[in-house]
N, C-alpha and C positions, 0 to 999 in steps of 0.2 A: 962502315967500320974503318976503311981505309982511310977519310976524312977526317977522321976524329971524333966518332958518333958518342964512345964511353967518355970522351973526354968532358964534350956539351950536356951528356950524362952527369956526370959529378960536379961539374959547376953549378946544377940547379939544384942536385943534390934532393930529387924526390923522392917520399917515402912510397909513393903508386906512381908508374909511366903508364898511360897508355897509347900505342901506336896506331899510325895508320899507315896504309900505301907500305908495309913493310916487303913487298915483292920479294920476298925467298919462300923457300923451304926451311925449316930449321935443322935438318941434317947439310945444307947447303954452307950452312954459316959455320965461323969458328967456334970454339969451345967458348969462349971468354961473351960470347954475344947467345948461343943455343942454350945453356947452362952457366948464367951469370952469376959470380961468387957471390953469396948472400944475397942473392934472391929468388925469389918466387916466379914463375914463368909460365904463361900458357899462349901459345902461338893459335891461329888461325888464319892458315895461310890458304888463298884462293887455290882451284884447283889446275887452274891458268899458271904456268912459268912465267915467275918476270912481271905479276899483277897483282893488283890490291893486295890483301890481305891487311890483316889487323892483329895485335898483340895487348896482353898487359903483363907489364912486372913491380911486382911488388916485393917490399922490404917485410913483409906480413903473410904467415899461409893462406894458400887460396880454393876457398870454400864452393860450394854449388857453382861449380864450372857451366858455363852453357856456352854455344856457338850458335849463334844465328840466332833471328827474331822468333821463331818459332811456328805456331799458327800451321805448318805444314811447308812453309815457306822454305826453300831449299836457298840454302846459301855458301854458292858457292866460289862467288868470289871474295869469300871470307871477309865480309863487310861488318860483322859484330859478333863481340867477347863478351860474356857476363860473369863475372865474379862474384862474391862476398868475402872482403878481406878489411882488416881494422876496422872494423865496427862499421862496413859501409857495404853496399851493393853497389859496384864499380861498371860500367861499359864503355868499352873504347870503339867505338862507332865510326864509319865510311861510308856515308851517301854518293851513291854513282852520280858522275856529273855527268849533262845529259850537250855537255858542249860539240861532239861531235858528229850529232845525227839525230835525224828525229828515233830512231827507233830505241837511241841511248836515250833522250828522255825519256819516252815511252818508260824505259825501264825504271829510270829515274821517278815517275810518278808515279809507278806500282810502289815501288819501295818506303816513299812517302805517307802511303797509304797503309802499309802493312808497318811501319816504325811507328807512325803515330799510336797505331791499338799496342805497342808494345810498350810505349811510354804509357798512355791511359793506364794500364797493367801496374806500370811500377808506381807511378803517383799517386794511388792511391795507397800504397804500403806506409805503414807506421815510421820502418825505420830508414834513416838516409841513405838516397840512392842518387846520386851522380853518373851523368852521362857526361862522354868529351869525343870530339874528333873533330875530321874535316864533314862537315856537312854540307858543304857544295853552295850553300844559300847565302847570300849578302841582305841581312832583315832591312835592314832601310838604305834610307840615302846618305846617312852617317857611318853605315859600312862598309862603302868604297867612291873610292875617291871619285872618278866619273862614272858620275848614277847617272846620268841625262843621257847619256849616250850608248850607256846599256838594258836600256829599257825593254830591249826585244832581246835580249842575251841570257841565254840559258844560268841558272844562279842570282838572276835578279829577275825573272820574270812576276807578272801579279799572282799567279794561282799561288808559285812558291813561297812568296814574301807575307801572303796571306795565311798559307801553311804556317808559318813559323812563326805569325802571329797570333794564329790560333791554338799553338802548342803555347804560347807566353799564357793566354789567357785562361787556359786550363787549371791552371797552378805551377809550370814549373819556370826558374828566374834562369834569368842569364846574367851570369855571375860579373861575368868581364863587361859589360854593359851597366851591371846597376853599381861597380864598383868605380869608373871612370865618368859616368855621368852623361849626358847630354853633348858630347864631343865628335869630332870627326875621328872615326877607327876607333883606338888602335888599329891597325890594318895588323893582318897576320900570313896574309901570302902576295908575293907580287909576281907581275912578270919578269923573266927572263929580259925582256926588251925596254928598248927606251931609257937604262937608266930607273926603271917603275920603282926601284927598294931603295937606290940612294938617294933620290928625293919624295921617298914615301908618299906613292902614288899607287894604294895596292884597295885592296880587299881585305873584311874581317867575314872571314868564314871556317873558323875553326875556332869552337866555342865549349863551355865548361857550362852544363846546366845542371840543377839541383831541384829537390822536390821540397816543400816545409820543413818535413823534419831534418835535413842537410841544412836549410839558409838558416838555419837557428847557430849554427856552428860557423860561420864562414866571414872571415876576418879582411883576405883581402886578394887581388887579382895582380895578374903580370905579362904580360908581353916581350919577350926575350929577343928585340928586332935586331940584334947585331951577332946575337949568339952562334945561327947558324950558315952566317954569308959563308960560300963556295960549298957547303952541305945539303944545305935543300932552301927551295923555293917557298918554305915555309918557316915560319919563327915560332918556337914554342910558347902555347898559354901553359898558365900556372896558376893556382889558386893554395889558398893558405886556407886549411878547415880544422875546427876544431871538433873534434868528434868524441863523447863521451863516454 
């Protein structure tokens, strides 16, 4: 907030935000961020101070609330939001990254396991369901800049890349992929180090997927890489959907 989070806010000017890594409380935060004028809000904040957590706000009420993947799956580092709000089934999603220990992966491939049956769950529904967040995974070699030397690096490992090809093949698209084409990134997080964002040397693993009846609506994609230099490590995706 201090940064200028509403400002990045109104320059994209979305009619749905979804967050990740939102690390508060919402009694933590100011009025203008807990209860945002004209809009829609529901937090799910981890139960850890200061970690993950996830959010969405909408310019639209917000219908069958859910937290967490379900299945009996406790979730508590508030890693997923389910809404239905303008004619859509909405989740802003936080796969744990599993970079700093094996037992973080560990956790990391449970979660994998138990998001996939919760996407299987929503693709098959009629109506438009969109998923978005940090999902930890870079799917190829076109989603970051050195693949060769992250071959053994947690977020491009094979079981994971194959994960997220096997959620491609299921039915649902990746929107910022089949809108940009065959290209190196967009990248949507870099490092802090090296220089990695000002000479676009990053990662694309924050991504916008859609089921059928969503990609019938869906016009076009965006990467915001300049939007949030000195905010965060991450640049916002966007997508344009037309929704009936």
């Amino acid at each position: 907030m201090r940064k200028g989070f509403l400002e990045r806010v109104s320059a994209i000017a979305p009619d749905v935000l979804l967050l990740q890594e939102v690390r508060a409380f919402p009694e933590q935060l100011p009025a203008e961020a807990r209860t945002p004028d004209g809009w829609h809000v529901l937090w799910n904040p981890a139960e850890r101070a200061g970690y993950s957590g996830t959010a969405i706000w909408s310019r639209y009420p917000l219908n069958q609330v859910r937290t967490g993947p379900g299945d009996d799956h406790e979730d508590r580092e508030g890693r997923l939001v389910e809404v239905q709000t303008g004619g859509l089934t909405l989740a802003s999603v936080y796969l744990p990254s599993g970079s700093s220990s094996p037992e973080r992966q560990a956790v990391k491939d449970e979660w994998l396991d138990v998001f996939r049956h919760w996407t299987d769950q929503r693709r098959r529904v009629r109506r438009p369901v969109v998923f978005g967040g940090d999902l930890n995974i870079a799917h190829t070699e076109r989603d970051l800049f050195y693949a060769r030397s992250n071959e053994g690096t947690s977020g491009y490992l094979p079981h994971e890349r194959k994960w997220f090809s096997d959620l491609l093949k299921s039915g649902w698209h990746d929107l910022v992929r089949e809108h940009f084409g065959d290209v190196a990134g967009p990248y949507s997080w870099w490092s802090n180090r090296g220089r990695a964002r000002e000479l676009d040397r990053g990662w694309r693993i924050d991504y916008l997927l859609c089921n059928k009846a969503a990609r019938a609506g869906f016009q076009s994609a965006e990467i915001h890489r300049e939007l949030t230099l000195g905010v965060s490590d991450h640049a916002p995706v966007s997508i344009e959907l037309d929704v009936q």
